[in-house]
Structures are given as structure tokens and as C-alpha cells.
LOKE-922616 format. One line per field, with one value per residue (C-alpha): residue in one letter; x, y, z. Coordinates in steps of 0.2 Angstrom, whole numbers, plus 5000, padded with zeros to 4 digits. Each point is the difference from the previous one (the first is absolute). Example, Ala and Ser with C-alpha at 12.3 -4.5 7.8 and 13.67 -1.06 7.14 Angstrom:
% residues 2
residu [a/s] $
c1 [5062/5006] $
c2 [4978/5017] $
c3 [5039/4997] $
END
This chain:
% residues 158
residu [x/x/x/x/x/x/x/x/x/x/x/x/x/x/x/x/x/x/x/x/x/x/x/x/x/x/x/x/x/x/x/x/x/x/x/x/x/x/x/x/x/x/x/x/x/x/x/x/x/x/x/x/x/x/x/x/x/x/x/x/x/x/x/x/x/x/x/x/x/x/x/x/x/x/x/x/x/x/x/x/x/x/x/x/x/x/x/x/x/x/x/x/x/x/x/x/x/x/x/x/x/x/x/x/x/x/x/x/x/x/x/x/x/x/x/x/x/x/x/x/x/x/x/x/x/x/x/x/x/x/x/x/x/x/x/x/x/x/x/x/x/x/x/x/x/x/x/x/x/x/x/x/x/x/x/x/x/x] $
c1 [5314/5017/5005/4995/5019/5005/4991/5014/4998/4988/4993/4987/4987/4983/4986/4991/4983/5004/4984/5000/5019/5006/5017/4999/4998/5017/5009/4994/5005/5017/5002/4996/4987/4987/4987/4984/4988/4985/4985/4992/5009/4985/5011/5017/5002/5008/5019/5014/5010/4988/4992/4984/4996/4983/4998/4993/5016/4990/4987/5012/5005/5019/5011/4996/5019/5005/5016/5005/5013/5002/5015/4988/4983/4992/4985/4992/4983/4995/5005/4996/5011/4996/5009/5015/5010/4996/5002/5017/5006/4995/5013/5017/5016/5006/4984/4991/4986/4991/4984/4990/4985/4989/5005/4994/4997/4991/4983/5001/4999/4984/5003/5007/4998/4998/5014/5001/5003/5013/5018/5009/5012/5017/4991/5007/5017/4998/4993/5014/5015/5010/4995/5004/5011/4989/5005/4986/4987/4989/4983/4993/4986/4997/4990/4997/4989/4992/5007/5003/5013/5009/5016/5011/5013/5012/5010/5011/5001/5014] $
c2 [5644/5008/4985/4987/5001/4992/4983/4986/5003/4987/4995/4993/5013/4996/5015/4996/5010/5005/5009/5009/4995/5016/4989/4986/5007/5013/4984/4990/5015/4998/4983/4993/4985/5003/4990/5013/4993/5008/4994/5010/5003/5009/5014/4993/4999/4987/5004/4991/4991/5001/4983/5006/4990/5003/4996/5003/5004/5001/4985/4988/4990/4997/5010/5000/5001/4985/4998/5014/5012/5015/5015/5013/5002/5014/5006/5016/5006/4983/4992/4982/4993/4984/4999/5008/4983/4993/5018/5002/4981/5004/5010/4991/5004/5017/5004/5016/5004/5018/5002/5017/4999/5012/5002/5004/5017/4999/4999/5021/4998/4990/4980/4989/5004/4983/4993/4986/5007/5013/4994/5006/5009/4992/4985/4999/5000/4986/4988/5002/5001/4984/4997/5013/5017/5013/5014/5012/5003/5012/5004/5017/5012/5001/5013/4992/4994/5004/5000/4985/4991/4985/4991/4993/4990/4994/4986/4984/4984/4992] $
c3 [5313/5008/5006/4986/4992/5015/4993/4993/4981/4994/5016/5000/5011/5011/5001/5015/5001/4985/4995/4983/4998/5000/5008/4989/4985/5003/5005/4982/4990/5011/4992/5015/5000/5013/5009/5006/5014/5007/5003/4986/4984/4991/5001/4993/4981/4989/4998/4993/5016/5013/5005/5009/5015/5009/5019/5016/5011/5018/4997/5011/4986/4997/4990/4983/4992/5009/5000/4986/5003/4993/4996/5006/5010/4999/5011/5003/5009/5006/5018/5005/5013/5000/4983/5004/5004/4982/4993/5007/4998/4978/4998/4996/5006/4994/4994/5005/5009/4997/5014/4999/5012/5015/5015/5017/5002/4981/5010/5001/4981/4995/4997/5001/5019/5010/5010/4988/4984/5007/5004/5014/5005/4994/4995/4981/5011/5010/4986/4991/5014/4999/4981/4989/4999/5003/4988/5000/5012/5004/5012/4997/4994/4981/4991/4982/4995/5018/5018/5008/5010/4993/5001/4989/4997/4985/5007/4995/5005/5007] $
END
């Protein structure tokens, strides 16, 4: 949410994971319009300027946005590498990418715990470097709403 202003006005914005839509839903009510993937949207209400799109992101099958581009991309608690390419090459010049998920050292905590599911250290880094200006980023120990390592990164593409 801190970093959501730094979205182009109007950009169009990608919810990958995107759960209850906690994401998608600020970004709709920031005039932005929204595409929400997750394998289930049960959880996900109906809302003005969010196109809901329901996919299996890790059942081997190509990306499911094709060649759509986006202003902003927004991701938080889920890790798939094998997406990261098509995640990364979705977001269009200028365009912003906001990443919140475990990492290494989380294990301590409960799940997610396998290797995995937990990035490593830097690793939000070195996706980006090369492609976008990072301009904030961080790997620590968070309290709220329990204790758990993460990373995360709010950067733009070149």
C-alpha cells in the first residue's frame, strides 16, 4: 500500500495471486483498471474495474496474459520462479513493479518454510538489476500480522 502512488496514473495494474483482492480492489478504487489472477477466486468479490481471471499459474501451461502489459504488477505472499520471466517482461516500460514475499530465514516462523516457496537472500535484487530502478527495497523481520521474514521491492522499469 505505501508504494502504490508510485503506479503511472490510470495504469492499467496485474494482481498476481491475488487471493481475496485485498491489492486489486485498493488499485480499482484508485481508478486504476485491474486484472486479478488466482487459481481460485471464490474468495474475490465482484468490483467495478477488476476483470477476474482464473488460472493455474504453476500447471506448466504458458502464461495466461499473453502479451499484455501492464503499468503496475503487484504480488505479495506467493513465489513461483518459473513465472518470473513472463512476470517481469508484463510490465511496460516505466511501469512499476511492487513484490512482497517470504524469505529464507522465515522457516523459524511456521510456513511457508520449504526452500521453494522462500526467496533468497538478494534475489528480488538480482531479477530486477539491468531492468528497472530499484527504488525501495527491503529483506527483514516483520511483526504484524505475525513474524516472518520477507522481502520487498517497489521498482521501475527502464
Amino acid at each position: 500500500m505505501q508504494w502504490a502512488g508510485l503506479v503511472p496514473a490510470g495504469a492499467a495494474v496485474l494482481d498476481l495471486a491475488t487471493g481475496s483482492g485485498r491489492n486489486a480492489l485498493h488499485f480499482a478504487a484508485r481508478g486504476h483498471r485491474v486484472t486479478a489472477v488466482d487459481i481460485d477466486l471464490s474468495r474475490l468479490p465482484e468490483a467495478e474495474g477488476v476483470e477476474r481471471l482464473q488460472a493455474d499459474l504453476e500447471n506448466g501451461h504458458p502464461w495466461p496474459l499473453g502479451d499484455r502489459r501492464f503499468g503496475g504488477v503487484v504480488v505479495t505472499k506467493y513465489l513461483h520462479r518459473p513465472l518470473m520471466p513472463d512476470l517481469l517482461e508484463a510490465i511496460e516500460p516505466g511501469g512499476v513493479l511492487l513484490y512482497e514475499t517470504f524469505m529464507d530465514g522465515n522457516q523459524r516462523f511456521g510456513r511457508p518454510s520449504r526452500p521453494e516457496h522462500l526467496l533468497n537472500d538478494g534475489e528480488l535484487l538480482e531479477l530486477v538489476r539491468g531492468k528497472f530502478s530499484v527504488i525501495a527495497y527491503e529483506a527483514r523481520l516483520i511483526g504484524e500480522p505475525h513474524m516472518a521474514m520477507v522481502q520487498r521491492i517497489a521498482a521501475r522499469r527502464l
